[in-house]
C-alpha positions, 0 to 999 in steps of 0.5 A: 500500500502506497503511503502518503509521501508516496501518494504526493510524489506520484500527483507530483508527478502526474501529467496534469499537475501544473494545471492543477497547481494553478488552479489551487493556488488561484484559490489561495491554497483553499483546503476545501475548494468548491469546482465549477464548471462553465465559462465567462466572457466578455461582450459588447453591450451594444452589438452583443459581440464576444470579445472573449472567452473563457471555459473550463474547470476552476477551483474557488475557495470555500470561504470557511473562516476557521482555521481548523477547517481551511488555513488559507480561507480562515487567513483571508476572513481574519484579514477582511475582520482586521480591516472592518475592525481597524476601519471602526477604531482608526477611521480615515478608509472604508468611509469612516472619517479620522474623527472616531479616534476622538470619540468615546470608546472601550473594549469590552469584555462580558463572560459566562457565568459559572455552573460549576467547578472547572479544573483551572491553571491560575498563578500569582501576580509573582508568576506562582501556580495556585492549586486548582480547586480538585487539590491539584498543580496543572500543567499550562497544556493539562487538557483537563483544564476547562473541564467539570471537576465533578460532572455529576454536579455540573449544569450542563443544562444550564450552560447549553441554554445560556450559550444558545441565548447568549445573542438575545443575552447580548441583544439585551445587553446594547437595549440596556446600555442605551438606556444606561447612558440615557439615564446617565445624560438625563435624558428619557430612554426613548430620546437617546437616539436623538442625541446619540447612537450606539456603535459597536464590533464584537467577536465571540470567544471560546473559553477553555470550559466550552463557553463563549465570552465576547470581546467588543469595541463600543463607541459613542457616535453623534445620532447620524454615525460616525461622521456627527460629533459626539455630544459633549456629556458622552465621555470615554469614562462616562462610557466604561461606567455605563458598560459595567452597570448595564452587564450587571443589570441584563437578565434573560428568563428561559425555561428549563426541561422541567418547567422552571425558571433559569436566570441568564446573567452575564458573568461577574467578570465584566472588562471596560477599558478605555482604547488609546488613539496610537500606533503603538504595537503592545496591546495595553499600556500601563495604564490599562488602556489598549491601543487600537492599532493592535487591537484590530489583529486581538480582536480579528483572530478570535474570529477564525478559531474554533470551540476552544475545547479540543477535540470537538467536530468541526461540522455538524453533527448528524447522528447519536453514533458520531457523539460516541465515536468523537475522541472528545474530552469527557467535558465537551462530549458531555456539553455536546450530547446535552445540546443534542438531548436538548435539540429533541425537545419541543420546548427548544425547537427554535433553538435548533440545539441538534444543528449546533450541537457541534459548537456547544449550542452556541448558534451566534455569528462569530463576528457583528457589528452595529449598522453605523460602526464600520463598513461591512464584510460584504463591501470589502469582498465586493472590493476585492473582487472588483480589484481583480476583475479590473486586473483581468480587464486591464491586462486584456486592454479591455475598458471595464466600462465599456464591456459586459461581463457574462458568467455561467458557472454549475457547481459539481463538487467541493474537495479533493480527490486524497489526502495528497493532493489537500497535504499539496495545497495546505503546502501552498497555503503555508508558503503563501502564508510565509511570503506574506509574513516576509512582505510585511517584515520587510515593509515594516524594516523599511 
């Protein structure tokens, strides 16, 4: 039986592999590409004459931003968040003017809070490991830590139902800030907007115990966006106040199983800091504020990674026999067969737990912002789209103006045909990877 290295040396070696490199690498080194089959051409929108055409097999990438399931997709999503961050925080691109640097604004952090005891690796100010709470030293890679010190007692009831409302949790959380900040200017709730509005990004973030907690910028706006000065009582100060006592006043009401009531809250580990108008690459200073140049790249990684627990599916999951079969820690595995036990009961049906049984109930997009904060993930890829197509009309002498483009395309599978040819493009994409990390080190020297 051929091994692996023996697979990779003969697609090496295959008549059509140039061809085939081409198309992966037109993808990005995609892990998972979508194939097409059709053509497109150019015509003349007055006499309807082809101009030219082109037709065939191509490869486009999947478009899956964890980093888990496709490295080079996942590279590009972390990139298009980078920009739609930074834009929110630095202004001067992306329509958002220079003047937000001087607005008010915080980065947030709003946690889960506990149903139970988890095995934790703390330490001391002094670098000091302090026992976890089962009497035990754990190593930094323990993969123990995370999980239920006693799983008996554990909610894992509770921890599915409040990761999948944890969007109506956050929802609730902005309606009750507004209202904070308008109660804070002396101002009726229902005036607010007259006076200002609200902005925020925020990404979700899987702690080490299976759930989510959010990182968000937030920022005060005139009440037209970012372009209308904000009014003078709106102070970075006024805002951190306001972000801690809204958190701690947000409550959701679901049902449990058995007809009871359970309280969702946020964690009592709310984080509100002040974003400093720098350049600087360190993430905070010594005052605790964090520059927003670096937290642009904090915030967008967050967006490509997975469930943080080790181990877990990276699609949804179909059938109780994959749950037995997963090599999941007891601690993921347990939180991943309450989502799917949850997921067959009426009460929760538009929850659709069994859909997202795979990411802990968690049902969320990973990355939202408000209308007014930035541009938008859709503006930045129409973009860059319309980069290349005016690269590929330019190097055909065509005038993008005066031509229309024709695309028909049929969808005939995603993929690769082995393990050698994905190990290939994972290979192409790391070298990708790597050219653009020298391009920047040597922009960055220059």
């Amino acid at each position: 039986m051929l091994t692996l290295e023996d697979r990779i040396v003969h697609r090496l070696k295959a008549p059509d592999y140039l061809d085939w490199r081409d198309k992966v690498n037109a993808t990005g080194g995609c892990a998972q590409p979508i194939h097409l089959t059709g053509a497109w051409q150019l015509q003349d929108p007055t006499t309807s004459k082809v101009l030219d055409h082109h037709g065939g097999d191509i490869l486009i990438p999947c478009g899956n931003r964890r980093e888990s399931v496709c490295p080079s997709c996942s590279d590009r999503y972390a990139a298009d968040a980078y920009h739609l961050m930074r834009a929110g925080l630095s202004g001067g691109t992306k329509g958002v003017p220079e003047s937000v640097r001087d607005k008010p604004r915080v980065f947030a952090t709003l946690t889960a809070p506990s149903f139970g005891k988890v095995h934790s690796r703390r330490t001391t100010t002094r670098g000091k490991t302090i026992p976890c709470g089962c009497g035990s030293w754990h190593h930094v890679d323990d993969p123990r830590i995370g999980g239920s010190i006693d799983p008996d007692t554990y909610d894992y009831v509770g921890a599915i139902l409040w990761q999948a409302n944890a969007g109506a949790l956050w929802h609730r959380f902005t309606i009750t800030l507004r209202r904070v900040l308008a109660h804070a200017a002396g101002l009726p709730a229902s005036r607010f907007a007259d006076h200002a509005r609200l902005s925020y990004a925020k990404v979700a973030e899987y702690q080490r115990r299976g759930l989510v907690h959010f990182h968000a910028v937030i920022r005060i706006d005139g009440p037209d966006g970012p372009t209308d000065p904000t009014p003078r009582w709106a102070t970075t100060e006024l805002l951190e106040h306001c972000v801690k006592v809204a958190a701690a006043a947000v409550l959701v009401e679901v049902e449990r199983p058995d007809g009871s009531t359970l309280p969702l809250v946020w964690g009592a580990q709310v984080d509100s800091r002040a974003i400093r108008p720098a350049n600087a690459d360190q993430v905070e200073d010594r005052t605790g504020q964090i520059s927003e140049t670096a937290l642009a790249g904090y915030v967008a990684k967050y967006a490509t990674k997975g469930t943080g627990a080790r181990d877990t599916a990276d699609r949804p999951i179909r059938s109780q026999l994959t749950i037995d079969h997963l090599p999941m820690a007891e601690h993921a595995r347990r939180m991943v067969q309450t989502a799917w036990d949850l997921g067959d009961l009426e009460q929760y049906s538009p929850l659709h737990l069994r859909k997202w049984a795979h990411m802990l109930g968690f049902r969320g997009h990973f990355l939202t912002k408000s209308k007014a904060y930035s541009t938008t993930f859709g503006a930045i890829r129409g973009e860059r789209r319309e980069f290349r197509a005016r690269e590929v009309l330019d190097r055909l002498g065509v005038d993008p103006e005066s031509v229309l483009v024709v695309n028909n395309w049929t969808y005939t599978g995603s993929g690769y045909a082995n393990d050698a040819e994905r190990e290939l493009a994972l290979a192409i994409a790391e070298g990708k990877r790597l050219q653009r990390q020298r391009k920047y080190e040597q922009e960055e020297a220059a």
